[in-house]
C-alpha positions, 0 to 999 in steps of 0.5 A: 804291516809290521809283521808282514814286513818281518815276514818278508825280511825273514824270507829273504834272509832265508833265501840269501842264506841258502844261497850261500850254502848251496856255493859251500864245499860239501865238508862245509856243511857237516854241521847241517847234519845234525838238523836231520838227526833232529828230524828223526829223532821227531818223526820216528816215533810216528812213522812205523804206525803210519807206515802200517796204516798205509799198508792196510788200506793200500796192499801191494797186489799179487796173484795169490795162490790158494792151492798149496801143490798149484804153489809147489808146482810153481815154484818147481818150475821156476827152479828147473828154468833158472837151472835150465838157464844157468846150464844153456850159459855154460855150454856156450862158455865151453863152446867157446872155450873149445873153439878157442883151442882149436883156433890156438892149436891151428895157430900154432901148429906143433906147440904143445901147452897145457891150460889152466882157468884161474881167478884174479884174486887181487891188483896192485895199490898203484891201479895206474900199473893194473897189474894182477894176482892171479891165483896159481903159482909155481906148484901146479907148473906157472912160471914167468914164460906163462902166458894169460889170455882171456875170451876169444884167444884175447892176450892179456899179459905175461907171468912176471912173477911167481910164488907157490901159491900166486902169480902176478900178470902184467897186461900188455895195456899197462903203462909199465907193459913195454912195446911188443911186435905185432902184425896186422893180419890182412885175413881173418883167421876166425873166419876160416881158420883152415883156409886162411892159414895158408895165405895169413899174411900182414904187416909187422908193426911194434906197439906199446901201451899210451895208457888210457887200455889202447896200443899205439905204434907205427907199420912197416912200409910195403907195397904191392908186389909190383906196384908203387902203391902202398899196403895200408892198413884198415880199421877193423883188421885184427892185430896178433901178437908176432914177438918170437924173441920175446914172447914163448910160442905158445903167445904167437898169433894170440889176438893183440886188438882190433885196429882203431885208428889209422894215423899218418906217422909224423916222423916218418911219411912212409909209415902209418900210425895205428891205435890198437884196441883189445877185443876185450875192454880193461883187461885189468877188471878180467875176473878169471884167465886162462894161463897157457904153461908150457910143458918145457917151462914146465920143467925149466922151472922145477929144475930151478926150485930144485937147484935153488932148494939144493943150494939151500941145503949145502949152505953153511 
């Protein structure tokens, strides 16, 4: 009876205990550890042979082949399909790629600009701003006017700084990014960009950064030619970036997102709210962009390096 009942106080103790502990905050419990290291430090010597026994009786089971060319053969075929498989991923991305540039050069009839793949090689410490490294700079022709887009004529941001080596991109859904003007396009000019060019019309709209990778701004009021009744916009119509005064022409009609959300303006009646989207989620994760450089840019900006480079040189 007496050790029965010791037993049960020793249980119970133990039970409260862990109760305890399991309410404690995690840097609490640092000391717990030493427990697990006394536990290995005991088992361990036993486990490898254990382990080795276990094996033994209970092999991992594969399809041996005992002819050694069936084995080469073999595995001649499975490199010749992971290189068949790695071109196949290629050639859609250059697709991709060159159906991008036809829809770009459509877009922007008369607009001459080179394009460049480069690598995100870093972001900011502060990850609220994402902003990033691109790796090209000013010695292959970035300047500020340069343009980053992603997949599918996807804006991503404008070059704000440049070194020689480096550029930094801010992306247009970064909480420092500023409100652009845009336009809510009423046809899709991917779906038939040689017919709908001509009559690619839409509502104008200014949309800023709200900071969670979402745009959000209010929609001209416009009726229908004749009527009272208004143009509203839709869920799923594609924004495209329309700011000549402050974006280079090669940025015009990239694709700003997709519209989200349709929300009444509560400053202004008339006027529809919308959350706009990037096709594109966190731009600030993108590994590589391709950087549109124009080739005025192109020279305004070693005219500069070279003005800057002669004061340089008359300077006391």
């Amino acid at each position: 009876m007496v050790h029965s009942s010791s037993a049960r106080h020793f249980l119970t103790a133990a039970v409260l205990l862990l109760s305890i502990l399991s309410l404690l905050p995690l840097p609490f419990l640092g000391w717990v550890r030493s427990f697990h290291n006394f536990h290995t430090l005991i088992t361990a010597p036993i486990s490898s042979p254990i382990s080795n026994v276990s094996r033994w009786a209970l092999p991992a089971k594969s399809e041996a082949i005992s002819d050694e060319a069936v084995a080469a053969f073999e595995e001649r075929i499975e490199s010749l399909d992971a290189a068949l498989k790695r071109t196949l991923i290629e050639n859609q991305r250059l697709r991709a790629e060159m159906n991008d540039l036809r829809v770009s050069r459509l877009l922007n009839p008369g607009v001459s600009f080179d394009i460049l793949t480069a690598s995100v090689i870093g972001t900011a410490s502060d990850l609220s701003s994402g902003i990033l490294r691109i790796k090209a700079g000013s010695r292959i022709g970035v300047s500020t006017s340069t343009v980053a887009t992603g997949p599918g004529l996807q804006l991503v941001g404008k070059v704000t700084g440049v070194s020689s080596a480096t550029c930094i991109v801010v992306p247009i859904t970064a909480r420092n990014a500023g409100s652009l003007k845009a336009r809510v396009m009423f046809a899709d000019l991917f779906s038939d960009p040689a017919t709908s060019l001509n009559s690619a019309d839409g509502l104008a709209c200014t949309l800023s950064p709200v900071g969670d990778g979402t745009l959000m701004g209010p929609v001209e009021d416009r009726r229908l030619q004749g009527s009272a009744d208004p143009i509203r916009p839709r869920i799923g119509q594609l924004v495209r970036l329309d700011d000549p005064g402050r974006w280079p022409s090669s940025a015009q009609m990239t694709l700003v997102g997709v519209v989200e959300r349709v929300e009444p303006n509560p400053d202004q009646p008339l006027r529809s709210l919308i959350i706009v989207r990037p096709r594109i989620d966190r731009l600030d994760r993108l590994a590589e962009l391709t950087l549109r450089i124009q080739p005025d840019d192109d020279a305004s900006a070693k005219t500069n390096a070279n003005t800057t480079n002669k004061s340089k040189a008359g300077a006391p």
